[in-house]
N, CA, C and O atoms as CSV, one atom per row, in Angstrom:
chain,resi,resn,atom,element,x,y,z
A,1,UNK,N,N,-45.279,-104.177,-38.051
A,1,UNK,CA,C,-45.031,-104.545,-39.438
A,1,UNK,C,C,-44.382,-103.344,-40.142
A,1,UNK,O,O,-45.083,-102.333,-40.140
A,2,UNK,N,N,-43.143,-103.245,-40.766
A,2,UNK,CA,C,-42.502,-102.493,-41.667
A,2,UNK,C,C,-42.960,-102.444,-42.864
A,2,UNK,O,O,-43.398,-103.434,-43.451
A,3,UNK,N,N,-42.901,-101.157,-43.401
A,3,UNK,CA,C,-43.084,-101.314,-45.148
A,3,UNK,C,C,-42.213,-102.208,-46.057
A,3,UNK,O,O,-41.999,-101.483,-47.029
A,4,UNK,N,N,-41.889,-102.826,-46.168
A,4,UNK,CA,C,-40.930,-103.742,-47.016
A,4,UNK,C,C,-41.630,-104.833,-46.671
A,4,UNK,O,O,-42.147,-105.424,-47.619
A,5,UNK,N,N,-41.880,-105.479,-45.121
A,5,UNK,CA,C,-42.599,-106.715,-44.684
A,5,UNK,C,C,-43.920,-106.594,-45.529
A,5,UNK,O,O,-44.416,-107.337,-46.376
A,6,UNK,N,N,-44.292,-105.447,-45.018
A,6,UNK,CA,C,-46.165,-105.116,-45.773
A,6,UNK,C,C,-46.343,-105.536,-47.249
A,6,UNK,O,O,-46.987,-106.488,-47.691
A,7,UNK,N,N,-45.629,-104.615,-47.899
A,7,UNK,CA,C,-45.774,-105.065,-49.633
A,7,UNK,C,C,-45.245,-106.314,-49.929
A,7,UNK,O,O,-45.766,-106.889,-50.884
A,8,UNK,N,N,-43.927,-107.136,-49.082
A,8,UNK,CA,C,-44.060,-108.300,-49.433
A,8,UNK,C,C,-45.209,-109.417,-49.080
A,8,UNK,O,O,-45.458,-110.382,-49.802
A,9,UNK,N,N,-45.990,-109.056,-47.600
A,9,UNK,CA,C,-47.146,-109.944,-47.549
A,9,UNK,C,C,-48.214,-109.765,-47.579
A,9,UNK,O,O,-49.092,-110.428,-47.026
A,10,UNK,N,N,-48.365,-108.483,-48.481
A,10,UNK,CA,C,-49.771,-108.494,-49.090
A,10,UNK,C,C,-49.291,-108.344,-50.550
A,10,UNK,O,O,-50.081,-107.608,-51.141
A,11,UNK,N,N,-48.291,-108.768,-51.353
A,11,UNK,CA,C,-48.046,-108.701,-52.408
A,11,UNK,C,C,-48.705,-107.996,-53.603
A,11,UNK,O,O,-49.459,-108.330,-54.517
A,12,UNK,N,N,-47.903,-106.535,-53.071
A,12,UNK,CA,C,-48.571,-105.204,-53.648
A,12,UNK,C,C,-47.304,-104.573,-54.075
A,12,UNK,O,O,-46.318,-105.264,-54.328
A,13,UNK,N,N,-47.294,-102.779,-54.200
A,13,UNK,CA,C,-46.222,-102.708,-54.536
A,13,UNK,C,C,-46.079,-101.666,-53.875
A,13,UNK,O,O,-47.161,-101.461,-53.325
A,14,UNK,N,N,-44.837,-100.315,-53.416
A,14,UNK,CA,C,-44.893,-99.165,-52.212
A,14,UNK,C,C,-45.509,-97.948,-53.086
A,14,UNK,O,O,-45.136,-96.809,-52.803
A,15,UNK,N,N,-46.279,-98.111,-53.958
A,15,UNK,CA,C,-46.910,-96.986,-54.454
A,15,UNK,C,C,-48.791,-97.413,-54.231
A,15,UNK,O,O,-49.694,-96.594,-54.058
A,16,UNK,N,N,-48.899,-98.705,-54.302
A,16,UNK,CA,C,-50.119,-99.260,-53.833
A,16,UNK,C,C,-50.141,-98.400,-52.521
A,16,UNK,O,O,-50.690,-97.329,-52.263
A,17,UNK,N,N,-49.264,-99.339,-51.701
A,17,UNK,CA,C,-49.257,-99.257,-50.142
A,17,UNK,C,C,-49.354,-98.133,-49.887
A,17,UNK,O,O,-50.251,-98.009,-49.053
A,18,UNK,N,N,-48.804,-96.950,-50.213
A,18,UNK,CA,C,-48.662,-95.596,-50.168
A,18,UNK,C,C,-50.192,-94.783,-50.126
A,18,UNK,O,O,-50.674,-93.998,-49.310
A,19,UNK,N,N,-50.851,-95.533,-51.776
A,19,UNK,CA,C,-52.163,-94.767,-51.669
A,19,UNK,C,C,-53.150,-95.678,-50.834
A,19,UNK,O,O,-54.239,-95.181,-50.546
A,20,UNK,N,N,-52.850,-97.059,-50.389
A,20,UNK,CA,C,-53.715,-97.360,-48.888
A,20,UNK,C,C,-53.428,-96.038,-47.544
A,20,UNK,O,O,-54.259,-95.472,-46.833
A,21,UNK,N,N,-52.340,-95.930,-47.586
A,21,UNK,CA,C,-51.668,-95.208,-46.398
A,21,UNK,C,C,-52.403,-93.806,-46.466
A,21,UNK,O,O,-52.839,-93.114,-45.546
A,22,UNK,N,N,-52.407,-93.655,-47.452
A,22,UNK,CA,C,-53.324,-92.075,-47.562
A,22,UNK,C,C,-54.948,-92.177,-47.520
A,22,UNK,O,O,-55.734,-91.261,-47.279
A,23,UNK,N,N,-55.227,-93.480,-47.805
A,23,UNK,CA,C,-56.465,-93.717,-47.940
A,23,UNK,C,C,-57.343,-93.650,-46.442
A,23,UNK,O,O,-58.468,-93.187,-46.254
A,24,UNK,N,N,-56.231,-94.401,-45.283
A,24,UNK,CA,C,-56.357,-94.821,-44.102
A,24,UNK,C,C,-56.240,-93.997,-43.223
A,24,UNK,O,O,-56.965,-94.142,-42.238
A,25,UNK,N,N,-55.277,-92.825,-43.265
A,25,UNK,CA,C,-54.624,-92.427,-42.650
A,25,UNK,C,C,-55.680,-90.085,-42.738
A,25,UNK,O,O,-55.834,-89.248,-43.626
A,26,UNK,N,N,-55.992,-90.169,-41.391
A,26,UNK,CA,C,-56.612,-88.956,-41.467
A,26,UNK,C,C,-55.656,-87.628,-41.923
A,26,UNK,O,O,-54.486,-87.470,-41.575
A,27,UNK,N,N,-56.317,-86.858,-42.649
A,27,UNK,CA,C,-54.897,-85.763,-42.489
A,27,UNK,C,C,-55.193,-84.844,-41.427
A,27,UNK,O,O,-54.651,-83.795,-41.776
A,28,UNK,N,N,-55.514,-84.742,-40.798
A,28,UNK,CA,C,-55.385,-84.108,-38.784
A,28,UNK,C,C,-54.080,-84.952,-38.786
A,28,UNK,O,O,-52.973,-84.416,-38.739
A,29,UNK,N,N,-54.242,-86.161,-38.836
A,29,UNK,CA,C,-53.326,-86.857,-38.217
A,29,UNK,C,C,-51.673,-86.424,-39.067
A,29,UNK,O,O,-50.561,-86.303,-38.552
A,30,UNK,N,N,-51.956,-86.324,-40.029
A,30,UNK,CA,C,-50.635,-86.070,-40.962
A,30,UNK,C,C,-50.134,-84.865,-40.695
A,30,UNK,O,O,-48.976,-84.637,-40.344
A,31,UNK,N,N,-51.252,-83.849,-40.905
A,31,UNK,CA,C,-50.955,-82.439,-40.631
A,31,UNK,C,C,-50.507,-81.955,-39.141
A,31,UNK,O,O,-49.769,-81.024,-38.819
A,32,UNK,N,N,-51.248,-82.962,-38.295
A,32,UNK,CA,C,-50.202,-83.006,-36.808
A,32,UNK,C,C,-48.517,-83.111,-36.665
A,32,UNK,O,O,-47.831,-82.640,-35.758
A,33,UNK,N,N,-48.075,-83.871,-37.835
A,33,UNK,CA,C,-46.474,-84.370,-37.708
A,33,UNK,C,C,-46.144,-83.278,-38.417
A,33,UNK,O,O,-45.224,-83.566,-39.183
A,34,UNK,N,N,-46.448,-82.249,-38.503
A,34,UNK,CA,C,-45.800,-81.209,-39.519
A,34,UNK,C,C,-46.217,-79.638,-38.645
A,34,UNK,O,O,-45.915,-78.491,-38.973
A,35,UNK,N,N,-46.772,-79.977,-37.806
A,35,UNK,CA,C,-47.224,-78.756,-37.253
A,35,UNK,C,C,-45.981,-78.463,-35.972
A,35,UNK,O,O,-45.630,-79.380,-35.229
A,36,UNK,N,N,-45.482,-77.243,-35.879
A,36,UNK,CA,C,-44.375,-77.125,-34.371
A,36,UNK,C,C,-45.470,-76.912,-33.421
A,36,UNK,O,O,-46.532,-76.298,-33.533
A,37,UNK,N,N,-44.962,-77.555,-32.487
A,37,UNK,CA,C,-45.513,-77.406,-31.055
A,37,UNK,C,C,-44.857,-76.025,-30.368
A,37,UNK,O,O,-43.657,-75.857,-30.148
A,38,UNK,N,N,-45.663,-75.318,-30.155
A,38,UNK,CA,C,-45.203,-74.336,-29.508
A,38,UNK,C,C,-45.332,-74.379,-27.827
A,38,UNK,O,O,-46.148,-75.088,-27.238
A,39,UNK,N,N,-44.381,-73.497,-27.182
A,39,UNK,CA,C,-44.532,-73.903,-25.577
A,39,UNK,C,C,-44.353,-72.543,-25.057
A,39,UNK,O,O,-43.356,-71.871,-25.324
A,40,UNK,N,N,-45.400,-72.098,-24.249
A,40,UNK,CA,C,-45.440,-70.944,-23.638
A,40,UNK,C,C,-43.958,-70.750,-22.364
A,40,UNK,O,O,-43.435,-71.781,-21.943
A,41,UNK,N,N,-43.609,-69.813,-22.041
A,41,UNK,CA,C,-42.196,-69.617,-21.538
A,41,UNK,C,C,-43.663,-69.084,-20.264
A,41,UNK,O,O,-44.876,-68.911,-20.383
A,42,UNK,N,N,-42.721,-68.994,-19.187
A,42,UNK,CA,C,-43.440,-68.227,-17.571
A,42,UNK,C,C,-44.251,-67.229,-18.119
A,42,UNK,O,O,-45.468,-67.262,-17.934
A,43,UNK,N,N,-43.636,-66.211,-18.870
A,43,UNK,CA,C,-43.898,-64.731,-18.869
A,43,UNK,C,C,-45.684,-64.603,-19.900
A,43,UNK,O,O,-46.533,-63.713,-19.951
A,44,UNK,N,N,-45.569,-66.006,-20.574
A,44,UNK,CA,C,-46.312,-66.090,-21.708
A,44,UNK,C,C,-46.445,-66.065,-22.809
A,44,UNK,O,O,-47.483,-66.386,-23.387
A,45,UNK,N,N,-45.124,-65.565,-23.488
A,45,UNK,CA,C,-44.533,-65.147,-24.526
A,45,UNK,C,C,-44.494,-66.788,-25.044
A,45,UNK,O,O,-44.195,-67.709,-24.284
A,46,UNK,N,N,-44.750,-66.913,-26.063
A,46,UNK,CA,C,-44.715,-68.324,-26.877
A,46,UNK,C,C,-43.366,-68.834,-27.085
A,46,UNK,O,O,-42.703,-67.865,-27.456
A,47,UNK,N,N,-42.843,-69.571,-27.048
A,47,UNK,CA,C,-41.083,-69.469,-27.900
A,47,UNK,C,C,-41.110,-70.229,-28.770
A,47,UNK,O,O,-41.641,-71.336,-28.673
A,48,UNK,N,N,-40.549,-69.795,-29.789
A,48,UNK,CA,C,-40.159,-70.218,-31.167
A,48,UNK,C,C,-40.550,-71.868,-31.593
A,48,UNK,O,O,-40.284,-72.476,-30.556
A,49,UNK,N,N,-40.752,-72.277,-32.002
A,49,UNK,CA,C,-40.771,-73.802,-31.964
A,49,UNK,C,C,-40.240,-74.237,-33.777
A,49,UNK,O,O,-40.554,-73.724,-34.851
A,50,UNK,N,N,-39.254,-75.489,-33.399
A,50,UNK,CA,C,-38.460,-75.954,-34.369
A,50,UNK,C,C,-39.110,-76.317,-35.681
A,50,UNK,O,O,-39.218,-77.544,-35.691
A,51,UNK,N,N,-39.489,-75.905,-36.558
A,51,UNK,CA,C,-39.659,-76.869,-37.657
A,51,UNK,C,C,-39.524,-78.314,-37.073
A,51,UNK,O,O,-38.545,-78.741,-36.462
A,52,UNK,N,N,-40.954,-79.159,-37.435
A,52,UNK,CA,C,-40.611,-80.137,-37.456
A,52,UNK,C,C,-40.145,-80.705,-39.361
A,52,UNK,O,O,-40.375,-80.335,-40.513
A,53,UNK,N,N,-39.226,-82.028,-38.472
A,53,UNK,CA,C,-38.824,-82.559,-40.032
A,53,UNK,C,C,-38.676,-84.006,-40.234
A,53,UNK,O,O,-38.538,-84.755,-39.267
A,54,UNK,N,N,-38.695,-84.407,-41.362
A,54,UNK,CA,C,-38.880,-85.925,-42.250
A,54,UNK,C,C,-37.605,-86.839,-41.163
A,54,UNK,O,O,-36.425,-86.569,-40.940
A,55,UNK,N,N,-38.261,-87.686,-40.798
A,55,UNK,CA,C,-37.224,-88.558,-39.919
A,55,UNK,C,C,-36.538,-89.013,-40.771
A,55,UNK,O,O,-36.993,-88.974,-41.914
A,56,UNK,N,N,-35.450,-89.499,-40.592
A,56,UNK,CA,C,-34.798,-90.634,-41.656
A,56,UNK,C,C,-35.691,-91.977,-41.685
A,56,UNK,O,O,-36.726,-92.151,-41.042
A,57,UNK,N,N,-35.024,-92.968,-42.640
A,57,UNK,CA,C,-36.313,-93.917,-43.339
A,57,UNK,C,C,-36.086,-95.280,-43.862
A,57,UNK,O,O,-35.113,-95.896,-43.424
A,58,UNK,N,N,-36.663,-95.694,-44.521
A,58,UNK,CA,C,-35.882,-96.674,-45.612
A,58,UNK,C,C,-35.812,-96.111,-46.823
A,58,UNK,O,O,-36.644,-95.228,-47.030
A,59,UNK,N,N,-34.937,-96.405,-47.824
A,59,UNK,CA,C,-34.525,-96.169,-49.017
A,59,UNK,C,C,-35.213,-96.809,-49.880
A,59,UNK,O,O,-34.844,-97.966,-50.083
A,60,UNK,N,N,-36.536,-96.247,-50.743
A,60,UNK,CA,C,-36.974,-97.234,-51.291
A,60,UNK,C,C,-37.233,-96.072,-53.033
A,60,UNK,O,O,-36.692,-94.992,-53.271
A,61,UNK,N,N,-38.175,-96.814,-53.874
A,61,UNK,CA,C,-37.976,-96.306,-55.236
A,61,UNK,C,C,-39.753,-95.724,-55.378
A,61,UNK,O,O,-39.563,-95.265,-56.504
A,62,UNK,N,N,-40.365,-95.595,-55.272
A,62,UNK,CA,C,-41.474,-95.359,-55.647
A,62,UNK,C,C,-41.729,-95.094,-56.976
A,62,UNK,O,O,-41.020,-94.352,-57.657
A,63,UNK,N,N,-43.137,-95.915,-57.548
A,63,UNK,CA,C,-43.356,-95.524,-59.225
A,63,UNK,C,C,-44.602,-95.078,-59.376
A,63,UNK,O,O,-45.617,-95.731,-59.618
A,64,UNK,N,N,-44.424,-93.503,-59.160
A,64,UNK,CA,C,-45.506,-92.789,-59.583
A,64,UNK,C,C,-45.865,-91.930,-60.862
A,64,UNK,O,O,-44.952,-91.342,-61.441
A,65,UNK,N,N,-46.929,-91.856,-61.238
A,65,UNK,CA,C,-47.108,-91.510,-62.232
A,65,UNK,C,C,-47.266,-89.896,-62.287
A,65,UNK,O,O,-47.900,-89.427,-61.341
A,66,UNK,N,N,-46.885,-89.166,-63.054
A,66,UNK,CA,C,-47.118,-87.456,-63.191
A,66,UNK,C,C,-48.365,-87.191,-62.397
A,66,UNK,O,O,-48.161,-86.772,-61.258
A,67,UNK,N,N,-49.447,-87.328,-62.714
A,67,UNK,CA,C,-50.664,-87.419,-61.800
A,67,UNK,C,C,-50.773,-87.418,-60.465
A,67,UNK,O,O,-51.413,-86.595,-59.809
A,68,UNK,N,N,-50.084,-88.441,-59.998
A,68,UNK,CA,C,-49.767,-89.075,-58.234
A,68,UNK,C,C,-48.685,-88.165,-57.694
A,68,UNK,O,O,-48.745,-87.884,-56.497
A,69,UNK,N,N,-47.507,-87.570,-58.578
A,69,UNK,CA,C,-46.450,-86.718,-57.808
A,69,UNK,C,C,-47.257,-85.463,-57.530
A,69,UNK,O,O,-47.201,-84.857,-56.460
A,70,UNK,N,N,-48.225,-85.015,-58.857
A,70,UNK,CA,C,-48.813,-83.633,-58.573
A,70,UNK,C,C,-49.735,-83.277,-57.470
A,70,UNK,O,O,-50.133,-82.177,-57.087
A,71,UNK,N,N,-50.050,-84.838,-56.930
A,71,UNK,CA,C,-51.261,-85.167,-56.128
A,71,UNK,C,C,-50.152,-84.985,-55.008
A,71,UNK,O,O,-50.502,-84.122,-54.201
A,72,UNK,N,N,-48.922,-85.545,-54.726
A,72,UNK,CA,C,-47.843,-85.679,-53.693
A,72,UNK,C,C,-47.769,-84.333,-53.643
A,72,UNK,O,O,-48.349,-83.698,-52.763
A,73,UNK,N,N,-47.105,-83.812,-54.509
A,73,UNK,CA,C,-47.109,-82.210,-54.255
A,73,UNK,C,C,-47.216,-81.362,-53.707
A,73,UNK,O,O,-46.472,-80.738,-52.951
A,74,UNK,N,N,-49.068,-81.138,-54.346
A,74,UNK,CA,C,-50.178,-80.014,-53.482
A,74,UNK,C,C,-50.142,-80.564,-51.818
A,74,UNK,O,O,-50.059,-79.741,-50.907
A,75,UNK,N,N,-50.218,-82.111,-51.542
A,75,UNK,CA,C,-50.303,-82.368,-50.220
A,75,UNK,C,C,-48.982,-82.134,-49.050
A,75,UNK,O,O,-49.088,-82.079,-47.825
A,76,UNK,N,N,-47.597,-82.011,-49.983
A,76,UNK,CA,C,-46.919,-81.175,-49.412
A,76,UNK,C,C,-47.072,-79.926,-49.174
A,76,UNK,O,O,-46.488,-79.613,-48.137
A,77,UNK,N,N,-47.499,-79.234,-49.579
A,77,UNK,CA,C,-47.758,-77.916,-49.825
A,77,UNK,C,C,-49.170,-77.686,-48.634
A,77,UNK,O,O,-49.209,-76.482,-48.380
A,78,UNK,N,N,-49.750,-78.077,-48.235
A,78,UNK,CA,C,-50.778,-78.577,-47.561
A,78,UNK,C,C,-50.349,-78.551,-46.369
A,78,UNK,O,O,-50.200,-77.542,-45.680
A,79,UNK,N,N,-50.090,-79.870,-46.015
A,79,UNK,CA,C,-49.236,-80.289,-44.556
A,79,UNK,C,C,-48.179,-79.367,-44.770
A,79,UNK,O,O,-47.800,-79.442,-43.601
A,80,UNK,N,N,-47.379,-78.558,-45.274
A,80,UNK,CA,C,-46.051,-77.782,-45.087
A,80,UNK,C,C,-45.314,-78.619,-44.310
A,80,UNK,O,O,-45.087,-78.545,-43.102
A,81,UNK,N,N,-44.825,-79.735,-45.422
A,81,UNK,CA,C,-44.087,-80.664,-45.499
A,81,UNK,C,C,-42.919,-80.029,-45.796
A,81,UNK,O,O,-42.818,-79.070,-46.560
A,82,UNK,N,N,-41.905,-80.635,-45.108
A,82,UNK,CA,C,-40.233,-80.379,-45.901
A,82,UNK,C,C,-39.888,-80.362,-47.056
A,82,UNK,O,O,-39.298,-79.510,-47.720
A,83,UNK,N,N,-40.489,-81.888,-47.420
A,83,UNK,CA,C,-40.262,-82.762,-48.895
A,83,UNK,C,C,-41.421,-83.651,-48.965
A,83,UNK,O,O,-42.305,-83.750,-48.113
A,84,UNK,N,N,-41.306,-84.403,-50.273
A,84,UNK,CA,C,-42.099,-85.248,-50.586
A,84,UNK,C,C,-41.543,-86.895,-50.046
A,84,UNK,O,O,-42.177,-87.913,-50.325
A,85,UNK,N,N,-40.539,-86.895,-49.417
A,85,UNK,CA,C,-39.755,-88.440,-48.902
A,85,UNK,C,C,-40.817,-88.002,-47.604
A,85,UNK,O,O,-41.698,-88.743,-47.168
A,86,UNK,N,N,-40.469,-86.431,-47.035
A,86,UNK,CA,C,-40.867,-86.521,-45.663
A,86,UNK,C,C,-42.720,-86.702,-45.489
A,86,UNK,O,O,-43.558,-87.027,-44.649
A,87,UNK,N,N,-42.650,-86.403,-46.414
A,87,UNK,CA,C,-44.465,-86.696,-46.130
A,87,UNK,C,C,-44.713,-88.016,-46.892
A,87,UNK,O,O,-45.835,-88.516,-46.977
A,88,UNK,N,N,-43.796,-88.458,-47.346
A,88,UNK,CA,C,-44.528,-90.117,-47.341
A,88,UNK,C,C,-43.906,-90.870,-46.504
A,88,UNK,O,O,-44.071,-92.078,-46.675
A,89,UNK,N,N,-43.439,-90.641,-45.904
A,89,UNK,CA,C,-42.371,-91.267,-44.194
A,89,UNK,C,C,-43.783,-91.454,-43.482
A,89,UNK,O,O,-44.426,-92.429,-43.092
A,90,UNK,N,N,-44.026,-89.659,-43.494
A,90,UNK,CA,C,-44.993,-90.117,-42.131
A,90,UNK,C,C,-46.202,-90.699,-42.626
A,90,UNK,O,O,-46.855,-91.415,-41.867
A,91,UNK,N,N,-46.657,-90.454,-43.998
A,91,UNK,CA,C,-47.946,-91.463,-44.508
A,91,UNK,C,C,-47.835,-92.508,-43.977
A,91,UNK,O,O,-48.674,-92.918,-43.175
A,92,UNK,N,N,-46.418,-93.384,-44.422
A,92,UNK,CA,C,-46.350,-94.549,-43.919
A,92,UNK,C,C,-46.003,-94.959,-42.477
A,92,UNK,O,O,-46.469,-96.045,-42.131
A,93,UNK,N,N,-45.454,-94.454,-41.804
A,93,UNK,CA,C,-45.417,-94.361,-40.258
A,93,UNK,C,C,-46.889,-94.269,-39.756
A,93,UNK,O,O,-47.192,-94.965,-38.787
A,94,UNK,N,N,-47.715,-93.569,-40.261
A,94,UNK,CA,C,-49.096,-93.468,-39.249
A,94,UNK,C,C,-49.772,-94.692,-39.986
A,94,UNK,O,O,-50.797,-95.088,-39.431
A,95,UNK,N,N,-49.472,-95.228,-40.895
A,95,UNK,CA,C,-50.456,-96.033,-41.448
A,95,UNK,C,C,-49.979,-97.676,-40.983
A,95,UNK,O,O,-50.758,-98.550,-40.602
A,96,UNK,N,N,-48.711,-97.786,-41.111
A,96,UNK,CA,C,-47.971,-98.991,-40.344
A,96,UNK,C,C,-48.194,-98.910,-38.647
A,96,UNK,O,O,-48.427,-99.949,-38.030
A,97,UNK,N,N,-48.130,-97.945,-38.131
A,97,UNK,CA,C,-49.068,-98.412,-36.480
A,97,UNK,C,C,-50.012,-98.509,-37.019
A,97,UNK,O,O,-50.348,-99.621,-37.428
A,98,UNK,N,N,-50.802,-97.400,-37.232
A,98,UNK,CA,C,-52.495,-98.611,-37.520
A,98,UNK,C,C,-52.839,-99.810,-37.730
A,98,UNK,O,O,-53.747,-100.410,-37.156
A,99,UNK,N,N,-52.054,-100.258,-38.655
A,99,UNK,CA,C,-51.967,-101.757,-39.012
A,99,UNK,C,C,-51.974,-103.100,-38.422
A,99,UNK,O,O,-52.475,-104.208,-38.615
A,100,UNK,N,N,-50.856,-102.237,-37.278
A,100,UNK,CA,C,-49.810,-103.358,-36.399
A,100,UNK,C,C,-50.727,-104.393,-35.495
A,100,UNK,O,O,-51.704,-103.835,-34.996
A,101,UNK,N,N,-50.628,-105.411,-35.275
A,101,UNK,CA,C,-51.463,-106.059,-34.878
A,101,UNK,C,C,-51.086,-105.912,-33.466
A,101,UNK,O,O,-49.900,-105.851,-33.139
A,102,UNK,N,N,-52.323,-105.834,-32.370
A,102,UNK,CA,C,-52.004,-105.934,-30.968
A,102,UNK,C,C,-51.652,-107.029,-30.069
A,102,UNK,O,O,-52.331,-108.034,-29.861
A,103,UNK,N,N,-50.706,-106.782,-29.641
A,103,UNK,CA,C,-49.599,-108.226,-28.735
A,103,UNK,C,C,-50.174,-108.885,-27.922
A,103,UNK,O,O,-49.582,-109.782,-27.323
C-alpha cells in the first residue's frame, strides 16, 4: 500500500498519516536509515562510509502546524537526517511495510 492509496482509504490526511507513521514506527528503526554502515577493509582500518540519504519520493504538500515542524525538526537533528522530506520518506517507508498486508 502507497501513501496516496493509504490516506485515500482510510480517509485521513498525509499529516495524520505521518503522525500514525511516527507513532508506529520505532526510532532504532528510523535512526537505522540514517546511520552509515561502515565496513572494515583486510587490514582493519574501517573505511569511510557514505552518508546515507533521503531516497527520492512522491511529491506531496504536508499541513503542519509551527508546533509539528519544530517537532520535525529536533527529530531531524536526532536521526541526522539530511532534511525534513528525507526523514518523512523514511517515516513513511517503514510505516507503509508495516502495514502491507501479507500475500
Amino acid at each position: 500500500m502507497q501513501v496516496k492509496d493509504a490516506v485515500y482509504k482510510e480517509r485521513t490526511t498525509y499529516a495524520d498519516l505521518l503522525i500514525d507513521a511516527f507513532e508506529a514506527v520505532d526510532d532504532e528503526q528510523i535512526a537505522k536509515e540514517f546511520t552509515p554502515e561502515t565496513t572494515l577493509t583486510r587490514s582493519g582500518i574501517p573505511r569511510r562510509a557514505p552518508r546515507k540519504r533521503g531516497e527520492a519520493g512522491i511529491q506531496i504538500q504536508l499541513r503542519l502546524d509551527g508546533l509539528q515542524v519544530a517537532w520535525l525538526d529536533e527529530k531531524v537533528t536526532e536521526f541526522n537526517a539530511p532534511s525534513r522530506s528525507a526523514l518523512v520518506s523514511v517515516a513513511f517507508k517503514l510505516h507503509m511495510k508495516a502495514v502491507q498486508p501479507v500475500d
